[in-house]
C-alpha positions as CSV (number, residue, x, y, z in Angstrom):
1,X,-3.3,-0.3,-1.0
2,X,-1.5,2.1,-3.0
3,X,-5.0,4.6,-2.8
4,X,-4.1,4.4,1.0
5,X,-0.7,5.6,0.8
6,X,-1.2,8.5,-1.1
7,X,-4.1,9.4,0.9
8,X,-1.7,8.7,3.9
9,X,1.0,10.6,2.5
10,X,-1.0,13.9,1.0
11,X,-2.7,14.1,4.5
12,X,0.3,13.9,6.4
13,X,1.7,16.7,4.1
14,X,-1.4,18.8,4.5
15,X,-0.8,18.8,8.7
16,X,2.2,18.9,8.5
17,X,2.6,21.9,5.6
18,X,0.1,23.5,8.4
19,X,2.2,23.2,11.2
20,X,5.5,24.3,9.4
21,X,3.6,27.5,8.4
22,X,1.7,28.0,11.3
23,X,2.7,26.2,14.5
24,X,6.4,26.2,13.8
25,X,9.1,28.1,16.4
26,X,6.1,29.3,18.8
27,X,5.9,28.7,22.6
28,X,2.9,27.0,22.8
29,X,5.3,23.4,22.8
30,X,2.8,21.1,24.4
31,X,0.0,22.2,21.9
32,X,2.4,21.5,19.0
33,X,3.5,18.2,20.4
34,X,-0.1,16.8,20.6
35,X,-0.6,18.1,17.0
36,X,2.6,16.5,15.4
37,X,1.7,13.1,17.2
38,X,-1.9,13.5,16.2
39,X,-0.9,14.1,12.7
40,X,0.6,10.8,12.5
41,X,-2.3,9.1,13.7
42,X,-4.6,10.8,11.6
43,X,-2.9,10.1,8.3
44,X,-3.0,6.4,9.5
45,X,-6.3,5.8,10.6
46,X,-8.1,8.9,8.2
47,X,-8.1,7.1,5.1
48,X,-9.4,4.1,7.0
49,X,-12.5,5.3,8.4
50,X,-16.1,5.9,6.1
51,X,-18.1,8.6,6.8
52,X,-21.8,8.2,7.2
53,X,-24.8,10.5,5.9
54,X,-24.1,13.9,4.0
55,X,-20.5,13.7,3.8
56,X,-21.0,10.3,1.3
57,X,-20.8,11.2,-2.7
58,X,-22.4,9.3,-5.8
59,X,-20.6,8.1,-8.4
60,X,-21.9,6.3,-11.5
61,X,-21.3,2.6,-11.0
62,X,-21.8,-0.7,-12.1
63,X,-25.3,-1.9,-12.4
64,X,-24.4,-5.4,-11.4
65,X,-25.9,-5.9,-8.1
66,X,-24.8,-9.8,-7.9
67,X,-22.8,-11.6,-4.4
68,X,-19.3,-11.5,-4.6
69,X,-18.1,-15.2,-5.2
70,X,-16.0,-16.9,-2.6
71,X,-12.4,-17.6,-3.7
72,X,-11.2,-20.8,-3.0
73,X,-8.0,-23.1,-3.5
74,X,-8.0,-24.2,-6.7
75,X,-4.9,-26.3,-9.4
76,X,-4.4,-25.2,-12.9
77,X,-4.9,-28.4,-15.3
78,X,-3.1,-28.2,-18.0
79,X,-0.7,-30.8,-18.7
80,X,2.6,-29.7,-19.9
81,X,3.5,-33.2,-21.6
82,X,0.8,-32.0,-24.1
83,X,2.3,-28.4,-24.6
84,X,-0.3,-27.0,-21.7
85,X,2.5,-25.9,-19.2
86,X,3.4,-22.0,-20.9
87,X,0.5,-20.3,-19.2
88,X,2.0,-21.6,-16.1
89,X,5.8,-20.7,-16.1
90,X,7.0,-18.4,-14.5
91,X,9.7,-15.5,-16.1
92,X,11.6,-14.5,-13.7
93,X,10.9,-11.4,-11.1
94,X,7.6,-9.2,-12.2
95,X,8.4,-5.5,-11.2
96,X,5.7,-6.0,-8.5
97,X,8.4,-8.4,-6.6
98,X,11.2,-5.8,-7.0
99,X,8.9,-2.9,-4.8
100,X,8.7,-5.6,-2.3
101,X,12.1,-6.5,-2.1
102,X,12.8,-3.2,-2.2
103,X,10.4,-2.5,0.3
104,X,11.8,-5.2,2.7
105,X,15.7,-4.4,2.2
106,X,14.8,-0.4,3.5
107,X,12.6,-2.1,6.3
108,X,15.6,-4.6,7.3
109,X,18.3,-1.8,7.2
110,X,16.1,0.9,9.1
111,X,15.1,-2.2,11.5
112,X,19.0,-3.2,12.1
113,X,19.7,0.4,12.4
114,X,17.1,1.1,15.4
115,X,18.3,-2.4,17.3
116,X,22.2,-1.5,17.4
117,X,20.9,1.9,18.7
118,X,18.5,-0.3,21.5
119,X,21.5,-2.7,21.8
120,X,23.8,0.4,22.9
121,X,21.9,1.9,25.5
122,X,21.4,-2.0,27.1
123,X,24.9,-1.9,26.9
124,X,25.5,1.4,29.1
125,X,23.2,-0.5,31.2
126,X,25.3,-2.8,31.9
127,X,28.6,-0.8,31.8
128,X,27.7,1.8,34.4
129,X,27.2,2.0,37.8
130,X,23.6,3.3,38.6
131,X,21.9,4.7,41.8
132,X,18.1,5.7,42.4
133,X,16.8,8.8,43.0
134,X,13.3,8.9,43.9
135,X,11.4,6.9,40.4
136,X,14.7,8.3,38.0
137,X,17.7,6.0,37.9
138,X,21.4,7.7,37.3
139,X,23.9,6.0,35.5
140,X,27.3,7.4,36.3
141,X,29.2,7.4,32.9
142,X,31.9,9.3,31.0
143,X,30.3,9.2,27.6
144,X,30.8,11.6,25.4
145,X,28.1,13.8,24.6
146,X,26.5,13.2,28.3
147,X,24.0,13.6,29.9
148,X,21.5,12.5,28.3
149,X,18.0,10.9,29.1
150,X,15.8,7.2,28.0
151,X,12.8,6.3,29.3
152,X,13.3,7.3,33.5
153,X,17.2,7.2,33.3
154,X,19.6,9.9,33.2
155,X,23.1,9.4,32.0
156,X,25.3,11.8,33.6
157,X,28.8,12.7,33.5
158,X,30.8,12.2,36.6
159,X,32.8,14.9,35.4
160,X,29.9,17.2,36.1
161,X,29.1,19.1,39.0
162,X,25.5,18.4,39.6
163,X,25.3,21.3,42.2
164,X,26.7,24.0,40.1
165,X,24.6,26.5,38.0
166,X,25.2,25.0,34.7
167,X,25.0,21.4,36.7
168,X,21.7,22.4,37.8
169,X,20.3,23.7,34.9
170,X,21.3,20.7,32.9
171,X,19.7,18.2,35.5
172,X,16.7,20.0,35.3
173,X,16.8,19.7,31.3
174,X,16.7,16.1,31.4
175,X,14.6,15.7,34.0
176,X,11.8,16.8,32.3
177,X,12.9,15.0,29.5
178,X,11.7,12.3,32.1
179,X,9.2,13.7,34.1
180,X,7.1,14.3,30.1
181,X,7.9,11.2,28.7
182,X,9.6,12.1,25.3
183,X,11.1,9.2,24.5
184,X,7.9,7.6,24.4
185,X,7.0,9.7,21.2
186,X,10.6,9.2,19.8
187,X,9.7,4.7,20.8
188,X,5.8,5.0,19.0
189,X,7.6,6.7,15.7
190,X,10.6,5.3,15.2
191,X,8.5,1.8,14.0
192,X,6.1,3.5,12.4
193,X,9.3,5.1,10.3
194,X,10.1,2.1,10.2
195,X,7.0,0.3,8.3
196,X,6.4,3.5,6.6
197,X,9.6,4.6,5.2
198,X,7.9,6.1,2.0
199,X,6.4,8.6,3.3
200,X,8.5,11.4,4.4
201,X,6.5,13.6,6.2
202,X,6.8,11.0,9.4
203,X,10.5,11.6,9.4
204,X,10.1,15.0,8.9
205,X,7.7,15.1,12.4
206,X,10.1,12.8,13.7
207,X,12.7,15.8,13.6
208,X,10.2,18.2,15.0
209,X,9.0,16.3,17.3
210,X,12.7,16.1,19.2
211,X,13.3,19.5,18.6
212,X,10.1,20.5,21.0
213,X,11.3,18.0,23.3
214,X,14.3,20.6,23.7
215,X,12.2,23.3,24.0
216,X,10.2,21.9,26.4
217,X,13.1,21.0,28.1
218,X,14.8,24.2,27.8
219,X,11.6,26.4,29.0
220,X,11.7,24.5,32.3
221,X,16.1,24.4,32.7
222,X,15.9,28.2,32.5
223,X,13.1,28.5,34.6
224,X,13.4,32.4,36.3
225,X,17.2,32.4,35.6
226,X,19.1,34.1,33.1
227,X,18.0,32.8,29.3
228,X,21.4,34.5,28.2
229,X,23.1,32.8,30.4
230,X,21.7,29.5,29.7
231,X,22.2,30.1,25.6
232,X,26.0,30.9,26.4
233,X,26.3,27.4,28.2
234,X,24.5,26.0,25.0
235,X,26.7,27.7,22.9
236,X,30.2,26.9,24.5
237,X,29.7,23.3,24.6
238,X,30.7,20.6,22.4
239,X,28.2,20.3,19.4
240,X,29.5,17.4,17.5
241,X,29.2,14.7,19.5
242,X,26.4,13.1,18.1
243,X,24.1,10.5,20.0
244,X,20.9,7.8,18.7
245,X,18.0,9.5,17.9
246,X,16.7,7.8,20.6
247,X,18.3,9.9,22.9
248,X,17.5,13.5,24.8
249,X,20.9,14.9,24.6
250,X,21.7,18.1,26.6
251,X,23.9,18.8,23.4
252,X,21.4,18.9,20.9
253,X,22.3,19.9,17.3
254,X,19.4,22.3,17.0
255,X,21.3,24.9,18.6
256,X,20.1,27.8,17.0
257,X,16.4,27.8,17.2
258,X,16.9,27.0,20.7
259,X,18.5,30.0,21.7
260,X,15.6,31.8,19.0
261,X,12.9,30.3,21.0
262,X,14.6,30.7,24.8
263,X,14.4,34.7,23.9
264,X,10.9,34.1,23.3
265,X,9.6,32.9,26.6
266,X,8.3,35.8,27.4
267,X,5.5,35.9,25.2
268,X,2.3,34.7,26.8
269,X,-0.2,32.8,24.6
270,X,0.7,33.7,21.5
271,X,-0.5,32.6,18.3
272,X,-4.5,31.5,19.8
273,X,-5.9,32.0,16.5
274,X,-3.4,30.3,14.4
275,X,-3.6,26.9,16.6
276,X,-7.3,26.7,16.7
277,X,-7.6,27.2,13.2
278,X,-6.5,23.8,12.8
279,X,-10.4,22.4,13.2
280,X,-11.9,23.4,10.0
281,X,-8.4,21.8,8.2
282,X,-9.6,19.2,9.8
283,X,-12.8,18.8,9.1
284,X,-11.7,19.5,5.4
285,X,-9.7,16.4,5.4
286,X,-12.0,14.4,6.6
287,X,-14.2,15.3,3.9
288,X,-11.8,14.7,1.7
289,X,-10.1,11.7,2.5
290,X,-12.5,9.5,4.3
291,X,-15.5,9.9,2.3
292,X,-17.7,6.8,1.4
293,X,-18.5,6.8,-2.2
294,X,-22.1,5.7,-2.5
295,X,-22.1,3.9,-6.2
296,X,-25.6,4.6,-8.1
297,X,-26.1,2.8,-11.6
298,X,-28.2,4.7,-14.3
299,X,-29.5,1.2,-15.8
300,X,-30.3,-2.6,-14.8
301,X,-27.5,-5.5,-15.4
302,X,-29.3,-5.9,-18.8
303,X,-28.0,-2.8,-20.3
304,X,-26.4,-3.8,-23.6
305,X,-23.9,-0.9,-24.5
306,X,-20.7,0.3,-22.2
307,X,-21.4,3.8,-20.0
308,X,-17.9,4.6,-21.0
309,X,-15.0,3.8,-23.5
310,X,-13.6,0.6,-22.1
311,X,-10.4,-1.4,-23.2
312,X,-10.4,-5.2,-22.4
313,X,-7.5,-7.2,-23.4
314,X,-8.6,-11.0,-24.6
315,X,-5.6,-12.9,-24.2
316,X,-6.3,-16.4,-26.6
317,X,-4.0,-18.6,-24.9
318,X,-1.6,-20.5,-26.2
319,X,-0.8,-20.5,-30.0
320,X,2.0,-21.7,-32.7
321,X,4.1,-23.9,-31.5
322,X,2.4,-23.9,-28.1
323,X,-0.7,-26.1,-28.9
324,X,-1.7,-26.4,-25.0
325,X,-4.3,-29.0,-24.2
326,X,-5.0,-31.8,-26.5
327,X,-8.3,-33.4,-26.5
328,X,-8.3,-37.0,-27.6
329,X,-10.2,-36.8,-31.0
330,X,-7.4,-34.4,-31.7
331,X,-9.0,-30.7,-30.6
332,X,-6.5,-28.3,-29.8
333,X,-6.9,-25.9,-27.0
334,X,-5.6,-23.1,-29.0
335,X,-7.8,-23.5,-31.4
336,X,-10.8,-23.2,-29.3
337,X,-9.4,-20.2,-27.8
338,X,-8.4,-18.7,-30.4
339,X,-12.0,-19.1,-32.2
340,X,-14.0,-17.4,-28.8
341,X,-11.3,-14.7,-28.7
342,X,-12.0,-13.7,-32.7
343,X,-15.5,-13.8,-31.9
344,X,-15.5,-11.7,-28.8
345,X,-13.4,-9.0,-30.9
346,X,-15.8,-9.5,-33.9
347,X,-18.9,-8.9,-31.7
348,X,-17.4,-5.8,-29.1
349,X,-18.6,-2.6,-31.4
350,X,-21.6,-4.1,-30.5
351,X,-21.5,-3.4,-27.0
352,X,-19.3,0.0,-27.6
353,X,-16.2,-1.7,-25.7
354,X,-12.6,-1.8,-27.4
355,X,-11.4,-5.6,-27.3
356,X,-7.3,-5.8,-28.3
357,X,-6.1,-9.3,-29.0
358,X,-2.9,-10.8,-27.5
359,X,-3.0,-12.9,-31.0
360,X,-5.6,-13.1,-33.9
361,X,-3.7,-15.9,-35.7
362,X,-2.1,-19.2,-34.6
363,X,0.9,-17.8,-33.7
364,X,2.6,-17.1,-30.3
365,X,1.4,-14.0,-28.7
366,X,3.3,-11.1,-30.7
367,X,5.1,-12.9,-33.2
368,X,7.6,-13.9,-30.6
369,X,9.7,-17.2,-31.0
370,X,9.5,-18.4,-27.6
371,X,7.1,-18.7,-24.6
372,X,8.8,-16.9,-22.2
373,X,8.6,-13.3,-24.9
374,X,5.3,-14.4,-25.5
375,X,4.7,-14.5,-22.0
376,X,5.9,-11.0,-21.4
377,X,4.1,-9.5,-24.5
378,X,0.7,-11.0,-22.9
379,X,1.3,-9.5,-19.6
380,X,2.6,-6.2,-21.2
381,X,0.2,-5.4,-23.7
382,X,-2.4,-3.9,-20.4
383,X,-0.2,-1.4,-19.9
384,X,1.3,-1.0,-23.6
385,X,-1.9,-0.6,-24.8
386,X,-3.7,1.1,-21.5
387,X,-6.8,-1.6,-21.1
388,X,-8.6,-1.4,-18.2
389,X,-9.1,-5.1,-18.1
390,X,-7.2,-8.1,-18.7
391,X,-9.5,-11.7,-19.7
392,X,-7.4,-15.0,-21.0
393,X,-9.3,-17.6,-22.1
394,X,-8.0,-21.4,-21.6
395,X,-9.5,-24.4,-21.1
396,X,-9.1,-27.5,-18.5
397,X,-7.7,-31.0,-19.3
398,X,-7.6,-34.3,-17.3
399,X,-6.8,-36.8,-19.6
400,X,-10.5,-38.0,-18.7
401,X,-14.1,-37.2,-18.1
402,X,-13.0,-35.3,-14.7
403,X,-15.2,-32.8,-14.0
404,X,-17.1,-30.8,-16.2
405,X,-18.2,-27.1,-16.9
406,X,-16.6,-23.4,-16.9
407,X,-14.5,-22.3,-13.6
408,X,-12.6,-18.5,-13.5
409,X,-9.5,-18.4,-11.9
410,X,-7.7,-15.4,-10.0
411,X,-4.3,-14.5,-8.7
412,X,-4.2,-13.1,-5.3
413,X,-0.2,-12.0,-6.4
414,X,-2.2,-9.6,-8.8
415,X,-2.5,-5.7,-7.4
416,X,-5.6,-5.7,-8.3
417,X,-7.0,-8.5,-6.7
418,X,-10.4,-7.2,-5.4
419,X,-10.9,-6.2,-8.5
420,X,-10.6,-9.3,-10.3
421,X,-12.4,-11.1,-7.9
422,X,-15.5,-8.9,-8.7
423,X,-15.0,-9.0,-12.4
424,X,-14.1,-13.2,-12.1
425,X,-17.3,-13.1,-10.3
426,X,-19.6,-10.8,-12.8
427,X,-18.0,-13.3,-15.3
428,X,-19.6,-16.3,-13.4
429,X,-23.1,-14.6,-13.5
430,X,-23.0,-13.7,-17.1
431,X,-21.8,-17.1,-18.3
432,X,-24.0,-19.0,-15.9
433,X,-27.3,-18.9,-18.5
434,X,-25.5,-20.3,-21.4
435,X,-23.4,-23.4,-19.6
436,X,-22.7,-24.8,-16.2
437,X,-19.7,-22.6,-14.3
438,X,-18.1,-23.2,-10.6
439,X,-20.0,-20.8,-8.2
440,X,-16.7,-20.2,-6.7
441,X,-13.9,-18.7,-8.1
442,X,-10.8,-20.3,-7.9
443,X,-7.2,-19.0,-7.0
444,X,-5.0,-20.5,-9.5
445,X,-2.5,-22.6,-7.2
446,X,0.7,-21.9,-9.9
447,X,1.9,-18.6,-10.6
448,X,0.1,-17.4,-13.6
449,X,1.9,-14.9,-15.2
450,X,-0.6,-13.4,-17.2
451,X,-2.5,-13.0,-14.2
452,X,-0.1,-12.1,-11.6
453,X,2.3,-9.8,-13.8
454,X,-0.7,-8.0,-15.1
455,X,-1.3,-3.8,-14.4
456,X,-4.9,-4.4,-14.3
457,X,-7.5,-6.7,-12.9
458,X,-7.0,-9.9,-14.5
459,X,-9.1,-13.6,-14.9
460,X,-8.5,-16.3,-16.5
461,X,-11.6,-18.3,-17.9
462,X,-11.1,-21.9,-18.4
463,X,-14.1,-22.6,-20.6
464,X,-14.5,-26.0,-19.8
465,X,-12.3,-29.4,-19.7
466,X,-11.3,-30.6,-23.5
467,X,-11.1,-33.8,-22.1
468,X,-15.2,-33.6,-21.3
469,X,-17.2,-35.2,-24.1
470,X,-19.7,-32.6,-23.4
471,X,-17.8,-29.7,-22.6
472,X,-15.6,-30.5,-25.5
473,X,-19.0,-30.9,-28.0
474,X,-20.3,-27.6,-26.6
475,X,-17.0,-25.2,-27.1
476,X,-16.4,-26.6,-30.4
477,X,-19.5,-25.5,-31.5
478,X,-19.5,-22.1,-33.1
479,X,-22.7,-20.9,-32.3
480,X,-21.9,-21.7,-28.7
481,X,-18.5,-20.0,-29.0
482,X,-20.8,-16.9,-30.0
483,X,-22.7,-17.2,-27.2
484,X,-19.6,-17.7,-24.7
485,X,-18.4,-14.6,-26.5
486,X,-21.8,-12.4,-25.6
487,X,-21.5,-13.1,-22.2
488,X,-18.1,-12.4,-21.6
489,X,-19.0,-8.7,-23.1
490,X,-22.1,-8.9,-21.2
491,X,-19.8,-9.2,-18.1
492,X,-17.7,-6.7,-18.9
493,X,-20.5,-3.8,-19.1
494,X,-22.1,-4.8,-16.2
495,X,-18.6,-4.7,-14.5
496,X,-18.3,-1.3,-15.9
497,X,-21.6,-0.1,-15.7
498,X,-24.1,-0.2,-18.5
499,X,-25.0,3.4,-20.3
500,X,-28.4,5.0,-19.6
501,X,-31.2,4.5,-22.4
């Protein structure tokens, strides 16, 4: 998501940056128009859209060619009468939740702004007397800043003469305010400004856009008359009375480059060269911003050493006073964690992959007196200590047999969530020839916040229920820990992509 903003925002910048130094203040209004709106679409639907054939590019990927696993509902187990509920809790607001709020208060406020703007003009609708004049409708008013146009209605002041010069010449301003449609491109933008209130360049085109409405407008009003004249009326009326931007107001505020471009209608088809060269930009930005990257791997899934310098957190979980799951013969769950997580840091030069540990000692993660720090240190150490991956290791409990074998859990409240669904699901396929796992990933139903807080794709492996005589007799067993630890690597180069031999 955030890849599609910035493309969305850099292309819209690109257009537009070519428009403001290219297209900007010539004559050719309808030309620019159709640009402006086609920009807008274009830096919505461009980064959206693959291209096919020669305009792909390889990248070196991972060599694991394995089916993504199906995510389905799933419960953490871990009962928090027996210490198991930490993992679970959840501290406070994540900065994630503060973008959306953030996100939502803008949307509500621009929203509310663009309704009491709708809810005026219904109310000079209903204020006004009105009378039809072939497919326009006239609404006698005395509002200031009048006329103006919406849609096929005309506002006029009574206090106009409609059959005088200037009367004329403004009636024929806002009739082809009508007769073009205008404030259909103001009603398609002012949503999208809406939705997409970070980028600026669609309020920037916004503002354009209105101001070759008046040109457009303006050409027509002056027809073969005198331009002069026409600025002069422009220039002695009221400027500051200030409609919604909804509106085609006779009284613009963009006086002066409407009198610049009104001495400029005179020109004939100027500026060919620089509209047309618009097609190779565009083609440019195609290639650049909708490219498919075709992903090539230099080895088979069996390749034992990291292409590249990768940082994995292993988050042990649990620890000190935090003893999570207790089996009945007295296991602890941090413990076992604890024990894969030294092995998998003990083991990693072996597979050229960094592994930092949230704790290599039974303690709470960072030395920290309480769950809810500890919490925070887990979830913070991704970006404190810039991994590229984030892998807690748990186990289930059910105070019973229950069901047996490994399951990986993901958060769909991560960012990253299609990435951790591939790496939960590489995880599955690596761990699969040492023990039973769940084919399907599972979404953890509480709000992990180890998962969900995290800056980088995140899974959590619950290697298998404590409460399971077998499970329990198979990850209490060190050489099994060592080989839960191997595959776990295992998974991580072929998430990464094995190097070439």
């Amino acid at each position: 998501m955030i890849e599609m903003i910035l493309k969305s925002v850099a292309i819209s910048a690109v257009l537009f940056g070519y428009y403001w130094l290219f297209l900007r203040n010539r004559v050719f209004h309808r030309w620019n128009r159709g640009f402006l709106l086609a920009t807008v679409v274009l830096a919505m639907v461009m980064p959206l859209v693959p291209l096919p054939g020669f305009f792909a590019w390889t990248v070196e990927a991972p060599g694991w060619r394995g089916v993504l696993h199906a995510v389905a509902p799933g419960r953490w187990v871990e009962d928090s009468g027996r210490g198991g509920g930490a993992v679970a809790f959840t501290a406070g607001l994540d900065w994630s939740e503060w973008i959306y709020w953030g996100y939502g208060l803008v949307v509500c406020w621009l929203g509310f702004v663009f309704l009491r703007e709708l809810a005026f003009i219904a109310r000079l609708y209903r204020r006004y007397a009105r009378e039809r004049r072939g497919d326009v409708l006239f609404l006698l008013t005395r509002e200031p800043g009048t006329p103006f146009s919406f849609l096929k209605t005309i506002f006029w002041n009574i206090e106009i003469d409609p059959e005088s010069i200037e009367g004329r010449q403004m009636l024929r301003h806002e009739l082809v305010h009508v007769r073009q449609r205008h404030t259909l491109d103001l009603l398609l933008l002012r949503p999208l400004m809406i939705v997409f209130w970070f980028n600026p360049f669609f309020s920037f085109i916004y503002r354009e856009l209105r101001t070759l409405h008046e040109f457009e407008a303006d050409r027509f009003a002056v027809g073969e008359g005198d331009g002069l004249a026409y600025a002069e009326l422009l220039v002695q009326q009221t400027l500051e009375n200030r409609q919604p931007g909804l509106f085609h107001s006779f009284f613009s505020s963009s006086i002066k480059r409407r009198i610049t471009m009104i001495t400029q209608l005179s020109l004939v088809n100027p500026g060919r060269l620089s509209r047309w060269m618009v097609a190779p930009l565009a083609v440019l930005l195609l290639c650049a911003f909708s490219g498919r990257i075709e992903r090539s791997s230099r080895s088979d899934h069996n390749g034992r050493v990291a292409a590249k310098s990768i940082t994995v957190v292993i988050d042990a979980g649990h620890g000190g006073l935090d003893a999570g799951a207790v089996a009945s013969n007295g296991i602890k769950e941090k413990d076992i964690n604890l024990s894969i997580a030294r092995k998998v840091k003990q083991l990693a030069t072996e597979y050229g992959i960094n592994v930092v540990l949230t704790r290599d000692q039974d303690v709470l993660s960072g030395g920290m007196k309480d769950r809810r720090a500890s919490l925070r240190y887990r979830a913070d150490l991704s970006a404190t200590k810039k991994a590229d991956l984030f892998i807690s290791l748990h186990t289930d409990a059910s105070r019973g047999a229950g069901e047996e074998g490994f399951h990986v859990y993901v958060s769909k409240e991560n960012l990253y969530f299609q990435q951790s669904a591939r790496l939960g699901s590489v995880l599955v396929d690596a761990l699969k020839p040492s023990y039973s796992v769940g084919e399907e990933l599972r979404e953890t139903k509480e709000h992990v916040w180890v998962l969900r807080a995290n800056t980088v794709p995140a899974v959590l492996i619950a290697c298998g229920n404590i409460d399971n005589e077998r499970d329990r007799a198979f990850i209490s067993d060190a050489a099994n820990q060592e080989k839960i630890a191997r595959d776990i690597l295992q998974g991580v180069i072929n998430y990464s992509g094995p190097a070439a031999h």
